[in-house]
C-alpha positions, 0 to 999 in steps of 0.5 A, a space after each residue: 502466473 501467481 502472485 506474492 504476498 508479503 507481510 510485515 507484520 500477521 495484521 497487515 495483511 492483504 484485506 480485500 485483495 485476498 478474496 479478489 485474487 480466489 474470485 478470478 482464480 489467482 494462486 498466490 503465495 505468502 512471504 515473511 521476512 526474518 523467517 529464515 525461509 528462502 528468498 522468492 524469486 522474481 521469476 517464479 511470479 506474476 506480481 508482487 504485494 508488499 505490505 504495511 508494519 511498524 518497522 521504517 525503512 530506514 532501519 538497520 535490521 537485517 531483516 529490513 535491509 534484506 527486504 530492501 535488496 530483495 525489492 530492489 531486485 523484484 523491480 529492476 527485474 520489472 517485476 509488477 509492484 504494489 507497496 502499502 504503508 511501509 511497502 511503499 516507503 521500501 519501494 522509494 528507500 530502495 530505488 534512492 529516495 528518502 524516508 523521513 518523519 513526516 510533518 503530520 503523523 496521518 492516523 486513522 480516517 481524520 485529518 488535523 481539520 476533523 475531515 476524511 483524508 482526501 487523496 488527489 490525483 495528479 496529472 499523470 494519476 489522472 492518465 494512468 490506467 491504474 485509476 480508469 473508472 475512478 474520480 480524482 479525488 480519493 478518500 483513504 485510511 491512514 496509518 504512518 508518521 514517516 513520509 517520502 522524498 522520490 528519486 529521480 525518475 519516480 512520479 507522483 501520481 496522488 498527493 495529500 494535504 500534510 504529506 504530500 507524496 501519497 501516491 507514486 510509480 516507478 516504470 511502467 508497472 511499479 506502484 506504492 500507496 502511502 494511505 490503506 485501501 486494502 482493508 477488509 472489516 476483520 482488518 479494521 476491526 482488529 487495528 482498531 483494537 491492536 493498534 497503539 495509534 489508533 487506541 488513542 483515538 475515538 473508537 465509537 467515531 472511527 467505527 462510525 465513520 468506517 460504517 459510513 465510508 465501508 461501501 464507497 472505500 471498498 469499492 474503491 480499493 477493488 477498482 485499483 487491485 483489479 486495474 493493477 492485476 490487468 496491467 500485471 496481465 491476469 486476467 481479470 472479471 
């Protein structure tokens, strides 16, 4: 089995999933869409990571309307599925939920109160295997001004303080995460310097805060990776 990969944008990448994946021995393949290369198919693949960018999932683009048929199709196909940011928003636009503006654009690692962004998990985050090993609170990075409303049938397995639905999971195997946990220092680095949201912040506190929090939060989003790899059936160390 392999997994795919698929970017929005070159800088939002997969992070710290790309060194699990060649530490456990997992192929992968990397897709873009606009491109004009060929659609994947669900067969051909194991999992699915589908990752942030600047469009919403509301656009009309061709591209954005292509992504949201292909996801769909991976899905219902039972296909296992992790979003990120944008990936997540796809994944509720595509199964009928709504994508809005959100009532807190949630950036960086600081919230409105000048605290860390703090996930809970829900009851039934609590439950899933998808966080075995992990306490029930989660500290994330934030990047985003849109939220989600869930489709009949979606849980909820992390909530926010200012957007609630952080977390969600459709089926058994389908999952998308509003905050980042998949940033790698490269990564970090170069948002803080590419990106026009976080250009608006304290640089020096964002690195200092990354410095404090890198150990804790990498940690973290190799736990969820690794969990979501054992519940696509690779095999894991």
């Amino acid at each position: 089995m392999k997994v795919l990969i698929v970017n929005n944008i070159l800088r939002e990448g997969p992070g710290i999933l790309k060194d699990i994946l060649k530490e456990n021995s997992i192929n992968y393949c990397v897709h873009e869409f606009g491109k004009g290369d060929a659609i994947p198919s669900p067969k051909e693949y194991g999992a699915i990571f589908v990752f942030g960018g600047p469009e919403s999932a509301n656009d009309k683009s061709e591209k954005m309307l292509e992504e949201l048929t292909w996801v769909k199709n991976f899905i219902l196909n039972k296909v296992p599925y992790f979003g990120v940011c944008l990936g997540m928003q796809v994944m509720v636009k595509a199964l009928g939920g709504v994508v809005k503006k959100a009532p807190v654009k949630e950036v960086g690692w600081r919230d409105p109160n000048n605290e860390i962004f703090k996930i809970n998990l829900t009851k039934a985050g609590r439950n899933d295997p998808l966080f075995q090993g992990l306490e029930s609170e989660l500290l994330i990075f934030q990047l985003h001004g849109e939220t989600v409303e869930i489709p009949k049938g979606m849980k909820l397995l992390g909530e926010g303080k200012y957007c609630k639905n952080q977390i969600v999971k459709y089926g058994t195997n389908s999952y998308g995460f509003q905050g980042h946990i998949e940033l790698s220092k490269e990564m970090f680095y170069t948002w803080i310097q590419e990106d026009d949201d976080l250009n608006k912040l304290d640089i020096n506190l964002l690195d200092l805060d990354y410095k404090k929090i890198r150990s804790y939060y990498e940690n973290v989003g190799t736990v969820i990776f690794n969990n979501f790899l054992k519940i696509s059936n690779f095999q894991v160390k």
